[in-house]
Backbone bond lengths (Angstrom), bond angles and torsions (degrees), N, CA, C in turn:
res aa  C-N    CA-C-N  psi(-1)  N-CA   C-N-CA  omega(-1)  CA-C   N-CA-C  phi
1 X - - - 1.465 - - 1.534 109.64 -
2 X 1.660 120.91 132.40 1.178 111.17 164.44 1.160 130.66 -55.78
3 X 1.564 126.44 160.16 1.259 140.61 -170.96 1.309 106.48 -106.42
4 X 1.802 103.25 93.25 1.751 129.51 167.47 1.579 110.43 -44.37
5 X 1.374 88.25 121.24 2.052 86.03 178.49 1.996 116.68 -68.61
6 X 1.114 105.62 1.65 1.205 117.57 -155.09 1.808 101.65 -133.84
7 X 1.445 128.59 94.94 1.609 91.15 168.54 1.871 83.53 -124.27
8 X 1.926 80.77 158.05 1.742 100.37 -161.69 1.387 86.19 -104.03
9 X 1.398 114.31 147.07 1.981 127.57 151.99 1.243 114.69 -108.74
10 X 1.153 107.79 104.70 1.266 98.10 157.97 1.620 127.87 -119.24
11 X 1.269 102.83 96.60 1.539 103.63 -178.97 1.699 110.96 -65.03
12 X 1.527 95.34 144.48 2.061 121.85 177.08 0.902 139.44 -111.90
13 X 1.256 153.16 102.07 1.407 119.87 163.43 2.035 122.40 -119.36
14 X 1.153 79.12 120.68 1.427 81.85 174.92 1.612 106.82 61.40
15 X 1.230 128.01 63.37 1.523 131.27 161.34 1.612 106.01 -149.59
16 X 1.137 108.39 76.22 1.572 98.58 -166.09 2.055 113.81 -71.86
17 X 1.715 84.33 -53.79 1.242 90.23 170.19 1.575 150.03 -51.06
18 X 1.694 88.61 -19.05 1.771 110.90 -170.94 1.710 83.89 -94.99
19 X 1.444 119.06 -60.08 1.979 128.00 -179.16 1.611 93.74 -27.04
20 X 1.456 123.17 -58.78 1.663 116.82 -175.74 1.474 135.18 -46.73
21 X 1.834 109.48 -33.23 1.253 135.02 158.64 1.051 101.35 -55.28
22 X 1.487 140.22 -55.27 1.562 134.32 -133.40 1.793 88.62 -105.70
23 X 1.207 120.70 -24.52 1.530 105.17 168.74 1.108 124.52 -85.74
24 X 1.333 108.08 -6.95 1.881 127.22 179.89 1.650 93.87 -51.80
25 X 1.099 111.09 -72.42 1.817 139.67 159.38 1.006 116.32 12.86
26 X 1.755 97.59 -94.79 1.538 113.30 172.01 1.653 106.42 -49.25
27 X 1.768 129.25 -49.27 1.426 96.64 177.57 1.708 137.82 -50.18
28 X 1.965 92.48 -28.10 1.602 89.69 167.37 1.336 138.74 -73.12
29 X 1.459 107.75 36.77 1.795 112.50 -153.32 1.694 87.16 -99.33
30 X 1.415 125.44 155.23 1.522 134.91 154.96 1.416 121.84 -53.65
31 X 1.677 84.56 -32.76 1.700 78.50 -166.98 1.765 91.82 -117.89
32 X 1.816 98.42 122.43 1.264 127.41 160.25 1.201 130.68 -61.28
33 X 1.038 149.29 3.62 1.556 139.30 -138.38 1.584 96.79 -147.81
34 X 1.569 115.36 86.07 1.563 124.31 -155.09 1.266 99.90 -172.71
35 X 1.074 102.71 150.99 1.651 119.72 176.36 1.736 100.73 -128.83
36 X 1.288 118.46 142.15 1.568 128.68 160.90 1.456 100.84 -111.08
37 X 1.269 98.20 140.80 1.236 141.70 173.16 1.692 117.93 -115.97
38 X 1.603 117.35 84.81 1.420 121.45 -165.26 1.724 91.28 -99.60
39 X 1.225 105.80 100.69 1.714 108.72 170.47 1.683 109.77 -93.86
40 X 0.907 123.40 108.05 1.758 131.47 168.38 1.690 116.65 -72.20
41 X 1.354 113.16 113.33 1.376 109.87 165.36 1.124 128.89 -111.48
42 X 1.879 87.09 96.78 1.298 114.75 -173.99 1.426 122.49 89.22
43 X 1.199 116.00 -1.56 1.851 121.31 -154.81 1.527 87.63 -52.66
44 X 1.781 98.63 157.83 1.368 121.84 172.34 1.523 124.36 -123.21
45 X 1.860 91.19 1.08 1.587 109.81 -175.05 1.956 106.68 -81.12
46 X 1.502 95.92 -158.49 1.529 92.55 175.96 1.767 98.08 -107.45
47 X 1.440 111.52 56.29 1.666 105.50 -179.82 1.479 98.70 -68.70
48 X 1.408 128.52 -52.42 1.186 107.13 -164.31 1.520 123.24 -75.59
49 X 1.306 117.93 -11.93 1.872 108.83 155.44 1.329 109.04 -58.48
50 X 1.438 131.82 -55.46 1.335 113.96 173.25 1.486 134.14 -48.29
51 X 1.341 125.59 -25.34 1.362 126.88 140.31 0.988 134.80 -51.16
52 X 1.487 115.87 -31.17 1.466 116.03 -178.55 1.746 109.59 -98.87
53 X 0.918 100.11 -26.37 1.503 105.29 170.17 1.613 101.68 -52.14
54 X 0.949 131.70 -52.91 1.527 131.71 176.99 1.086 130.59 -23.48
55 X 1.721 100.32 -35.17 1.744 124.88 174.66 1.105 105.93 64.87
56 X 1.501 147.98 -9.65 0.986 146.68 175.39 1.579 127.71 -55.63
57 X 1.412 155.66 150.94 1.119 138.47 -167.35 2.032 89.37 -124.11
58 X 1.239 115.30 16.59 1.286 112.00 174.97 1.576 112.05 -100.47
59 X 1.599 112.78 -13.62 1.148 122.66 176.21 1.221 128.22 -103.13
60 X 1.123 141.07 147.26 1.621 135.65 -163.13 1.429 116.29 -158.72
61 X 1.480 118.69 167.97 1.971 113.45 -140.56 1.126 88.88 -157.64
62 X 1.624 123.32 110.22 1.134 128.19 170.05 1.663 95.10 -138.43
63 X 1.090 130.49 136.05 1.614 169.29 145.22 1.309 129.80 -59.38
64 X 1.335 128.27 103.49 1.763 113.33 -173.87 1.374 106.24 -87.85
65 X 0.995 122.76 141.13 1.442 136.01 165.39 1.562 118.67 -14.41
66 X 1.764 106.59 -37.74 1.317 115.24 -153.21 1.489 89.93 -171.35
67 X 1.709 94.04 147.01 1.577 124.38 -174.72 2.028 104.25 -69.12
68 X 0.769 117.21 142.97 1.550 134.19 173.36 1.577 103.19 -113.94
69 X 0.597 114.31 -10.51 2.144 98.01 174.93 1.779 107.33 65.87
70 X 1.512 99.99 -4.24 1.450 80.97 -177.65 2.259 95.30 -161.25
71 X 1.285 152.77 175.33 0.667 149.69 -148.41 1.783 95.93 -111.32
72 X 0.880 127.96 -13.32 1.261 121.26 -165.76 1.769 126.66 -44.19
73 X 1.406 100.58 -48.21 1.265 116.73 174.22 1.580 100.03 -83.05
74 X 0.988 178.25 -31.81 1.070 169.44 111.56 1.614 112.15 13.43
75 X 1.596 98.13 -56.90 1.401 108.03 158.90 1.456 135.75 -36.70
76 X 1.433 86.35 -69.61 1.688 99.53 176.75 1.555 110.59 -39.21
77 X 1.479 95.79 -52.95 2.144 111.92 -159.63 1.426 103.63 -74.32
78 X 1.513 122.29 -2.16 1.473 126.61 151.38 1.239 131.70 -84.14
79 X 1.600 112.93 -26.48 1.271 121.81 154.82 1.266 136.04 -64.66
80 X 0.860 118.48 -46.80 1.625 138.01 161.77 1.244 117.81 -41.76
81 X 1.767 122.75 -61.48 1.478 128.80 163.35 1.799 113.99 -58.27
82 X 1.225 113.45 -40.69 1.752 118.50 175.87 1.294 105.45 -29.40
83 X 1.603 97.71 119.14 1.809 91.10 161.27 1.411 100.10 -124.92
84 X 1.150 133.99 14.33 1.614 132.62 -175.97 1.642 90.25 -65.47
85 X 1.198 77.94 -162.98 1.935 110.91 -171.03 1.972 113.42 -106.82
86 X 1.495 81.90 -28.37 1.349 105.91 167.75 0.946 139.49 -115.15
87 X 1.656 153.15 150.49 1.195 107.42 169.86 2.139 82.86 -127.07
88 X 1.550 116.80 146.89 1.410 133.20 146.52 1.530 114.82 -116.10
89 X 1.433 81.80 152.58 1.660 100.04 -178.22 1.624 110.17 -114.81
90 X 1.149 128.94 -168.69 1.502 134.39 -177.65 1.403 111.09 143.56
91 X 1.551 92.42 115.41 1.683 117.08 171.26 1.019 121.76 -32.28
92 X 1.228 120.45 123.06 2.065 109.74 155.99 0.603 160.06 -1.65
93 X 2.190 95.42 -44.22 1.294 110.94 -160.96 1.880 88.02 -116.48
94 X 1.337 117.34 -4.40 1.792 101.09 -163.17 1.777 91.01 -102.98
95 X 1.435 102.78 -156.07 1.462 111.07 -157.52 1.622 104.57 -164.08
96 X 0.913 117.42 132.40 1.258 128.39 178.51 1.597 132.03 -101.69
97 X 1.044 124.84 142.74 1.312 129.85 -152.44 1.772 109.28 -88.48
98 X 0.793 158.58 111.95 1.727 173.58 -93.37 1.957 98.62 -95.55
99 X 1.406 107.55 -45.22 1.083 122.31 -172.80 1.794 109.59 -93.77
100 X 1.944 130.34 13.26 1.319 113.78 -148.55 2.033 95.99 -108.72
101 X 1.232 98.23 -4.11 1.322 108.50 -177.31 1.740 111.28 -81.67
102 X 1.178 104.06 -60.12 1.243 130.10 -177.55 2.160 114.06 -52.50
103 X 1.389 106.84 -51.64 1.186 156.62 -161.51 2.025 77.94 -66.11
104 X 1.149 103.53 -71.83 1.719 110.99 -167.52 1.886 104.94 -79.05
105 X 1.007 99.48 -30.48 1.540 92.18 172.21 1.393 110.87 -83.28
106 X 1.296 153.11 -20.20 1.200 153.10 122.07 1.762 114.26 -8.14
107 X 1.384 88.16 -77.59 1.970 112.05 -173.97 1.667 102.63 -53.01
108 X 1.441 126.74 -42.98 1.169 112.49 177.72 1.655 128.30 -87.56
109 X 1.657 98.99 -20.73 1.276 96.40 163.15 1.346 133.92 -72.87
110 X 1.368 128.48 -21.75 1.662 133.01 138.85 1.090 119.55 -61.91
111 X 0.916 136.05 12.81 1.711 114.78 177.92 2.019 88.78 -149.36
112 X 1.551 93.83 142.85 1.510 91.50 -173.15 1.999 94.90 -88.49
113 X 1.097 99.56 74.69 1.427 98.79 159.07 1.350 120.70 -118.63
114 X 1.913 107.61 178.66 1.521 108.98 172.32 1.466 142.32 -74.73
115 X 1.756 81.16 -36.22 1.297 113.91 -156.55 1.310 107.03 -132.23
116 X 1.323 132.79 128.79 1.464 138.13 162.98 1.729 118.37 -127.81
117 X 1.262 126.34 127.97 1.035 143.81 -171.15 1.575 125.45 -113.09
118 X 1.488 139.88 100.02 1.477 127.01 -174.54 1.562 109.14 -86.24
119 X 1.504 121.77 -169.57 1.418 137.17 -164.72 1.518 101.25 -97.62
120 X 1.594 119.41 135.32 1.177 135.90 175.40 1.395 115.22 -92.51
121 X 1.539 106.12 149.58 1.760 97.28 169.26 2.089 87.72 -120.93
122 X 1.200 108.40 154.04 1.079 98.07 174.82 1.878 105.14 -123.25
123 X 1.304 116.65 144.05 1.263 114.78 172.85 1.560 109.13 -118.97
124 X 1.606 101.89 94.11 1.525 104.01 -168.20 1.435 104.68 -75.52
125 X 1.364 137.26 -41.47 1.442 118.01 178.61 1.698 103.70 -159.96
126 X 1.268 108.41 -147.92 1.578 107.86 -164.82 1.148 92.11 -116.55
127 X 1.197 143.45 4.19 1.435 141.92 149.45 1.305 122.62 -96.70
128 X 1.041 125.05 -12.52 1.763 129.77 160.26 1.275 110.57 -108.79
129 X 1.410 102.11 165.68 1.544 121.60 -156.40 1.926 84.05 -100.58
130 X 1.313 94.30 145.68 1.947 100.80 154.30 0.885 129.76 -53.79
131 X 1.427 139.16 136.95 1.444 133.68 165.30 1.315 122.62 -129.84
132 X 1.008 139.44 -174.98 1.411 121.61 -156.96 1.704 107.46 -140.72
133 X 1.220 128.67 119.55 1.923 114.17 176.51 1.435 96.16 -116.28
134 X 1.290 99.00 148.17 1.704 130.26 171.41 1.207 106.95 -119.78
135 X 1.513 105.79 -137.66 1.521 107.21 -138.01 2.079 96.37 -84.47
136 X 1.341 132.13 137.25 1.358 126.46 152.98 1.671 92.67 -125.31
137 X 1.906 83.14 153.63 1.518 93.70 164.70 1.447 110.24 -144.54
138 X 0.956 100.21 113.65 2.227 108.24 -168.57 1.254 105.76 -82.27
139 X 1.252 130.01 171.63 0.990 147.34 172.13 1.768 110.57 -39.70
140 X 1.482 119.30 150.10 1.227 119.36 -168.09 1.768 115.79 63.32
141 X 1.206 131.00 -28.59 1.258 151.13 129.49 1.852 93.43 120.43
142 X 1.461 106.94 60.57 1.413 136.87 164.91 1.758 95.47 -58.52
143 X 0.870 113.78 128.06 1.567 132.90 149.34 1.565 121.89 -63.67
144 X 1.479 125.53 -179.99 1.118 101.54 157.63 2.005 89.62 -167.50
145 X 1.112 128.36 -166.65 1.405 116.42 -144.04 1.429 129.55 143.15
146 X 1.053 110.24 158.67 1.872 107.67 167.23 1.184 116.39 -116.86
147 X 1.305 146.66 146.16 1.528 132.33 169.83 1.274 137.59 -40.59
148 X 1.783 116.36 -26.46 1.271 150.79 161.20 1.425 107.81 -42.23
149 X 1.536 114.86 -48.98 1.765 118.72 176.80 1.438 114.76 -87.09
150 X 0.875 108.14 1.27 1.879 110.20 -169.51 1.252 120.02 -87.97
151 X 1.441 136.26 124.83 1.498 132.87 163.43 1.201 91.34 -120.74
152 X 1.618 105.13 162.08 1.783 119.91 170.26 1.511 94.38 171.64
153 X 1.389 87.65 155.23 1.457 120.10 -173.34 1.343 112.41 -39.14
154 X 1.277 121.22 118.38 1.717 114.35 151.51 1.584 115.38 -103.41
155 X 1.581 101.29 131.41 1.693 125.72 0.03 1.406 99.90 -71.79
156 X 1.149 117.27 179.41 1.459 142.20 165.11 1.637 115.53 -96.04
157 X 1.307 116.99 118.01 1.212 128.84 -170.90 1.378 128.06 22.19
158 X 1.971 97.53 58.72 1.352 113.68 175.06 1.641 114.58 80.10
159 X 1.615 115.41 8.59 1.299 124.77 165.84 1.845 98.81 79.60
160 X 1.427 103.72 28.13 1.680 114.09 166.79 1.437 116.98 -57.84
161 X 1.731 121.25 -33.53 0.918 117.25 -144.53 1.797 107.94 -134.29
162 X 1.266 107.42 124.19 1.647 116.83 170.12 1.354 123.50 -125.67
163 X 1.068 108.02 162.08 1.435 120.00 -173.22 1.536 130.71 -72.53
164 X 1.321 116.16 95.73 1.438 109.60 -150.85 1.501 137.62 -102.42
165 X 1.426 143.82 121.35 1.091 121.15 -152.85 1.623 139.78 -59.80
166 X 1.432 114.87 110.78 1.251 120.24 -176.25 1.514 135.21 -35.92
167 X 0.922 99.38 -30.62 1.778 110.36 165.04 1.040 108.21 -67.61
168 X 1.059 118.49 -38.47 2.065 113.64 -165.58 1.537 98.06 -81.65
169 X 1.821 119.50 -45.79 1.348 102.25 -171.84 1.562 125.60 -97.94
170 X 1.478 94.79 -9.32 1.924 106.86 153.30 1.748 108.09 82.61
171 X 2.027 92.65 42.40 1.438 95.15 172.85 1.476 82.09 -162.23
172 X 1.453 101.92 168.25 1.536 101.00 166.92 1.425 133.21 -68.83
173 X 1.596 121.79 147.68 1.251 98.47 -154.73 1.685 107.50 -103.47
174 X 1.759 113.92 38.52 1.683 105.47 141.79 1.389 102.81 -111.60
175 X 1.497 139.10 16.62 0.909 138.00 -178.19 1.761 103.56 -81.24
176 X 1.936 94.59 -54.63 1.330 101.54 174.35 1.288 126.65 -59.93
177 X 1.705 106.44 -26.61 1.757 112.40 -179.64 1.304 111.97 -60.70
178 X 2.012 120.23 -43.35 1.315 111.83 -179.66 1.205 118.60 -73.34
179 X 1.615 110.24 -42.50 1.996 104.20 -177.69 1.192 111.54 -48.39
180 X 1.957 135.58 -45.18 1.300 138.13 172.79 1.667 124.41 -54.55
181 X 1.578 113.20 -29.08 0.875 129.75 168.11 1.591 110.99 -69.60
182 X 1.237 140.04 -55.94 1.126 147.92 179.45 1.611 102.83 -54.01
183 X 1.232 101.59 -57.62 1.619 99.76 -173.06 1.614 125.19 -78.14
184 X 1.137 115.97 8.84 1.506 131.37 164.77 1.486 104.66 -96.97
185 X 1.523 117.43 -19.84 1.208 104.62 -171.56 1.765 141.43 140.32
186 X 1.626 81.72 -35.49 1.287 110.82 176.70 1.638 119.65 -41.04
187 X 1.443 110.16 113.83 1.439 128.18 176.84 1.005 105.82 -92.90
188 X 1.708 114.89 121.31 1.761 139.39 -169.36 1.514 101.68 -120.74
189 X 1.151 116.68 154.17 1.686 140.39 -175.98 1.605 93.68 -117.89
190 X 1.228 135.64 164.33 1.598 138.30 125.89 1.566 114.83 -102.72
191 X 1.311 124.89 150.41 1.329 119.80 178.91 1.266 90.31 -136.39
192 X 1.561 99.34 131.88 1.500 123.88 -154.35 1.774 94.20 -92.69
193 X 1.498 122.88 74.51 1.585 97.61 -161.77 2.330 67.93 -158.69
194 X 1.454 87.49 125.44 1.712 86.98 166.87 1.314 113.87 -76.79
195 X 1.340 96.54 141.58 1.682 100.74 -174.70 1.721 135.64 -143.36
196 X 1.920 81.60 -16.27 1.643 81.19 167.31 1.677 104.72 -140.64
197 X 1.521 114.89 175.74 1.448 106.41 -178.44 1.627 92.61 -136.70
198 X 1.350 92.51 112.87 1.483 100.69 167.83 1.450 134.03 -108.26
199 X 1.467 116.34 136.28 1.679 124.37 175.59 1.393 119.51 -92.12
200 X 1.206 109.61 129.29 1.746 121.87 -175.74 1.571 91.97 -71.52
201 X 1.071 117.66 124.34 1.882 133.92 -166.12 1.854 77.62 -81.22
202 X 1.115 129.73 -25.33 1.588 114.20 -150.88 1.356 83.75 -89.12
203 X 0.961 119.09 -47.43 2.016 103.19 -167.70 1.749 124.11 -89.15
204 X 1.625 90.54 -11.25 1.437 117.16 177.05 1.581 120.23 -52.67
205 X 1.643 111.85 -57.50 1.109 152.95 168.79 1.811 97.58 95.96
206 X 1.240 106.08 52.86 1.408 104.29 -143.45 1.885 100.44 -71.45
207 X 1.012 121.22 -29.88 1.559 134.66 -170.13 2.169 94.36 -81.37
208 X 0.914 104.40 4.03 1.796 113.32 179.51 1.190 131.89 -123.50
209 X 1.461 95.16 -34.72 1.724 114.15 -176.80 1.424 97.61 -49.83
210 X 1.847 107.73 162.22 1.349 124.79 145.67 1.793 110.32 -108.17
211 X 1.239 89.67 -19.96 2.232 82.36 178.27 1.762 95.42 -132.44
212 X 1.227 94.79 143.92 1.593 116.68 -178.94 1.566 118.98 -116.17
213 X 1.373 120.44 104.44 1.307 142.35 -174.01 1.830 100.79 -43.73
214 X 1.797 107.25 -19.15 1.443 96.87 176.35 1.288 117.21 -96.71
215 X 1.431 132.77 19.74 1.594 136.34 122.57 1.261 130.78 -26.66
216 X 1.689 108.70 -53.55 1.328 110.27 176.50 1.569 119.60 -58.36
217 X 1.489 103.48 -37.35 1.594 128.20 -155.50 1.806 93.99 -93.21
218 X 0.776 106.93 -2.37 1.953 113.22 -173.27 1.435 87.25 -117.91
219 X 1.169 145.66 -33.10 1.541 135.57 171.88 1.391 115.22 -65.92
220 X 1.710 118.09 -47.26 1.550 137.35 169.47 1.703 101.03 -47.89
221 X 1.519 119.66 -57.30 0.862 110.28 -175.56 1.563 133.59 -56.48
222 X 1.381 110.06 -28.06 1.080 120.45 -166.10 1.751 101.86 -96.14
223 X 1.127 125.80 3.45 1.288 125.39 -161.45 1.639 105.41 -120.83
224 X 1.373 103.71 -58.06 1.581 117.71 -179.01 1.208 118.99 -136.19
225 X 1.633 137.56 39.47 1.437 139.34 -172.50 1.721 111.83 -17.28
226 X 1.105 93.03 -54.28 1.371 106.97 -159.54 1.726 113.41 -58.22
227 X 1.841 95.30 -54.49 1.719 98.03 166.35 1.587 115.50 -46.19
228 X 1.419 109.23 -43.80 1.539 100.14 -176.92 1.287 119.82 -69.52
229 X 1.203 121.53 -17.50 1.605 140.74 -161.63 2.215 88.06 -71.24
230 X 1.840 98.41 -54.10 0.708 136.80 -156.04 2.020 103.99 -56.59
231 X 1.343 107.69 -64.13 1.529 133.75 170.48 1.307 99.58 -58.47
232 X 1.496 143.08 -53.17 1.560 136.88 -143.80 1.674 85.12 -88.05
233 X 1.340 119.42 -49.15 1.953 109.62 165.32 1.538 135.01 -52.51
234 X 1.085 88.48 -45.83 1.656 99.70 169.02 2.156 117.53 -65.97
235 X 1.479 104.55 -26.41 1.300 107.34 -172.08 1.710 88.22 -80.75
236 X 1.291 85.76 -57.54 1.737 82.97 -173.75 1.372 132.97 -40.96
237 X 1.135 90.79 -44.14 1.925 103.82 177.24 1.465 105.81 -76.10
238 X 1.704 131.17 -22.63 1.652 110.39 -162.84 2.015 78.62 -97.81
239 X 1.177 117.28 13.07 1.476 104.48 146.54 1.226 140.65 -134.12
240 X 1.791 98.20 35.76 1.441 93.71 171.95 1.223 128.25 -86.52
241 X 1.178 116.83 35.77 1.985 125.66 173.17 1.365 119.57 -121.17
242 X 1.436 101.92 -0.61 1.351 119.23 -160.18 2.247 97.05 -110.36
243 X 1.150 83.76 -126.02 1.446 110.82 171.31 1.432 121.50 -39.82
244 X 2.128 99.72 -58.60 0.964 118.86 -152.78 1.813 105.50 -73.23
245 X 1.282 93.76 -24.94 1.984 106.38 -178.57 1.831 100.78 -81.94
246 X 0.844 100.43 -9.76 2.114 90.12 176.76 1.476 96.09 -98.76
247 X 1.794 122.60 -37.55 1.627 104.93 170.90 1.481 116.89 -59.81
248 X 1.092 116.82 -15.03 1.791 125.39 -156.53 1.521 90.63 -107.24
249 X 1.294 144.30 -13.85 1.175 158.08 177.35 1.597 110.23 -92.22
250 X 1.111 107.33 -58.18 1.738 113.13 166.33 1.585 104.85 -59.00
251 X 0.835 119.97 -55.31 1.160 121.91 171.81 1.730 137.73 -27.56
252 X 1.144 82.11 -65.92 1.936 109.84 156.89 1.156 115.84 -37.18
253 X 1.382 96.39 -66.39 1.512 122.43 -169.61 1.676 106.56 -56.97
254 X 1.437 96.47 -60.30 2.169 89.09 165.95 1.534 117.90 -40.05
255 X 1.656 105.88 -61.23 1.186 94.96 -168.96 1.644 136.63 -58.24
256 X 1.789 92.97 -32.71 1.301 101.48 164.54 1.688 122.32 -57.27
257 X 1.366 83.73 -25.12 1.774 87.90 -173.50 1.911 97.95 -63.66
258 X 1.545 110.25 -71.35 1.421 108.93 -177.22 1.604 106.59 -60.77
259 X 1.049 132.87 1.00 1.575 129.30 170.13 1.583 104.05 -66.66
260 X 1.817 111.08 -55.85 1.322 100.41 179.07 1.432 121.74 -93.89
261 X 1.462 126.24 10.87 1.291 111.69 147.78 1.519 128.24 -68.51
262 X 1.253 119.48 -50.88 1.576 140.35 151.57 1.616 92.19 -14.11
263 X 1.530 107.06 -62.48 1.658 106.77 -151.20 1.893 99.30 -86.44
264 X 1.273 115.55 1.32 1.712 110.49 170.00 1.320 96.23 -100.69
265 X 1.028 130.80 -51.61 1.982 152.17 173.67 1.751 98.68 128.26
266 X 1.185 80.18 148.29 2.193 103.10 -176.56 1.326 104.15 -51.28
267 X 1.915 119.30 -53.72 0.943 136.80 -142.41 2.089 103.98 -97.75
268 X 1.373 106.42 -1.76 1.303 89.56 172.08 1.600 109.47 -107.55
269 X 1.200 102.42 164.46 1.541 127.80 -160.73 1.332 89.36 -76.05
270 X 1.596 104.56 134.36 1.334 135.15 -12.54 1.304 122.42 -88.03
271 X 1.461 131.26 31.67 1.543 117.11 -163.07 1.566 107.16 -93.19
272 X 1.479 119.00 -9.85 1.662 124.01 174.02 1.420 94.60 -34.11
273 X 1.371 108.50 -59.82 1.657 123.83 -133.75 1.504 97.19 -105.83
274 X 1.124 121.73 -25.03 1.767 114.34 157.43 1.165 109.80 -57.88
275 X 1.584 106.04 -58.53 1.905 104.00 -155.09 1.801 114.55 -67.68
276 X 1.581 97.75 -10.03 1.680 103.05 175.77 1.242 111.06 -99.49
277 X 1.006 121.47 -0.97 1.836 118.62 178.21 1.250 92.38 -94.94
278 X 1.597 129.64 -53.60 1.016 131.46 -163.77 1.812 112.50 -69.00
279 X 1.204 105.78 -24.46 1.526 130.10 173.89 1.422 108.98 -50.96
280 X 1.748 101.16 -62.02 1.712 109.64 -156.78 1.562 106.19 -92.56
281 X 1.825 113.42 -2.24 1.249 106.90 174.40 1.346 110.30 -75.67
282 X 1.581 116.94 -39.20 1.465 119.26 -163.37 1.578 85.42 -71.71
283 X 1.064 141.04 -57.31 1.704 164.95 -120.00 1.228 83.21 -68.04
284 X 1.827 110.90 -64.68 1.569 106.38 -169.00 1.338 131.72 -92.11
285 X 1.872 106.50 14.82 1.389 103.88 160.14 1.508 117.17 -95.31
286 X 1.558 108.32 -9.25 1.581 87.62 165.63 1.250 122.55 -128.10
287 X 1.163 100.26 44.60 1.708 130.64 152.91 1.743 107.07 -82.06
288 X 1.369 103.74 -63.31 1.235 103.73 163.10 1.370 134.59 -60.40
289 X 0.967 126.39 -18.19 1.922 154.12 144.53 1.406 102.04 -22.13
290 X 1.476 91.61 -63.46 1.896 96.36 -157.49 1.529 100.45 -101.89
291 X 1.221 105.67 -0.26 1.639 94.61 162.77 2.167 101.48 97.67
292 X 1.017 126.65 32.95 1.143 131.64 -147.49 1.558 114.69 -140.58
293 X 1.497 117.65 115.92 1.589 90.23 175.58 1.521 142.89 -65.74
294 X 1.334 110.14 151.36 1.763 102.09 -178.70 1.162 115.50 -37.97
């Protein structure tokens, strides 16, 4: 089999029906030349007929034995199989824009970097409007992001870096992927170009639902990318004085927050045991969010 310049992870669990939307997606991308990698942790649904239903021989369905509470290992067991040039990731539940594949493999092949990252719109619920984040850079010059926007080199800085479990280090674990990434070294680009549309799983009910609001947004896509590209900027911006400047304010405020942990270090006493209390408090309210055990 040829060697895809591109292979995608997307770790699942248990959303088969919404996982079908989100691969709809990736088929609408420009750029062909990709492999998926659908790792299940643990699912008990029918995710992997929906992979295979695809018929595709670019896509592939592997299952862990057992649930992780969190994506990490899913991660890893996508890395490991990756033979692209690249590797991207993208949630279950989000969706990607026709042009977001193509767009980052471009951006990193000019510029000798690791890591390249595009602009998010986020659709936190049915009572708030979308908004959209780009590029921040905090102190120590931390990134920040979803896995959904991310490409970088495989391996990544000489295969230094894996995906590590969040409970043990008492932050989230792409939070931990970028701070580790940053602090080995890792040279990042932003490309100022929207590219994915993501749903907050906590207000979504996305692991519960029977209908998924990203139907509508997977129909837009397939019809007029561009208008939607077009509306999710325009909403965003006629509220950035409003709403949209206290998310972009909270925001800050995190990063600055993990800017100066980064800048004391994670690992000295006492922040082990802060950053995991503080971890499993948020952890298990939106576990309980989506309806899910801790």
């Amino acid at each position: 089999m040829t060697k895809p310049l591109v292979s995608i992870i997307v770790a699942t669990y248990n959303c088969a029906d919404l996982l079908a939307l989100t691969l709809e997606s990736i088929a609408l991308q420009d750029l062909q030349d990709y492999e998926v990698l659908v790792i299940g942790d643990g699912c008990t649904d029918h995710t992997g007929d929906v992979v295979i239903a695809r018929n595709d021989q670019r896509y592939s369905w592997e299952n862990l034995p057992e649930n992780h509470r969190a994506p990490h290992v899913a991660h890893n067991r996508g890395l490991a199989k990756a033979r692209g040039n690249y590797i991207a990731y993208l949630n279950h539940d989000d969706l990607w824009f026709p042009w977001h594949l193509s767009g980052l493999v471009e951006a990193i092949e000019k510029q000798s970097v690791d890591f390249v990252y595009d602009m998010t719109a986020t659709v936190p619920s049915r009572v708030q409007q979308p908004y959209c984040i780009g590029e921040f850079v905090g102190l120590k010059g931390l990134r920040a992001g979803i896995p959904s926007c991310w490409l970088h080199r495989n391996p990544l800085l000489e295969g230094q870096l894996n995906w590590r479990n969040p409970y043990e280090v008492g932050m989230p674990t792409d939070t931990d992927f970028i701070c580790r990434a940053n602090t080995l070294g890792a040279r990042f680009i932003y490309l100022a170009t929207l590219g994915i549309v993501k749903f907050a799983s906590t207000f979504w009910n996305t692991y519960k639902s029977q209908t998924y609001i990203q139907e509508e947004y997977l129909r837009q896509l397939r019809q007029d990318p561009h208008r939607l590209r077009l509306r999710l900027l325009e909403v965003s911006a006629s509220n950035m004085f409003y709403g949209t400047t206290v998310r972009h304010l909270r925001g800050l405020l995190r990063n600055l927050q993990w800017s100066l942990v980064i800048s004391y270090g994670q690992d000295r006493f006492p922040m082990p045991s802060i950053l995991r209390a503080y971890f499993l408090s948020r952890r298990r309210m939106a576990n309980r969010k989506r309806g899910l055990p801790f």
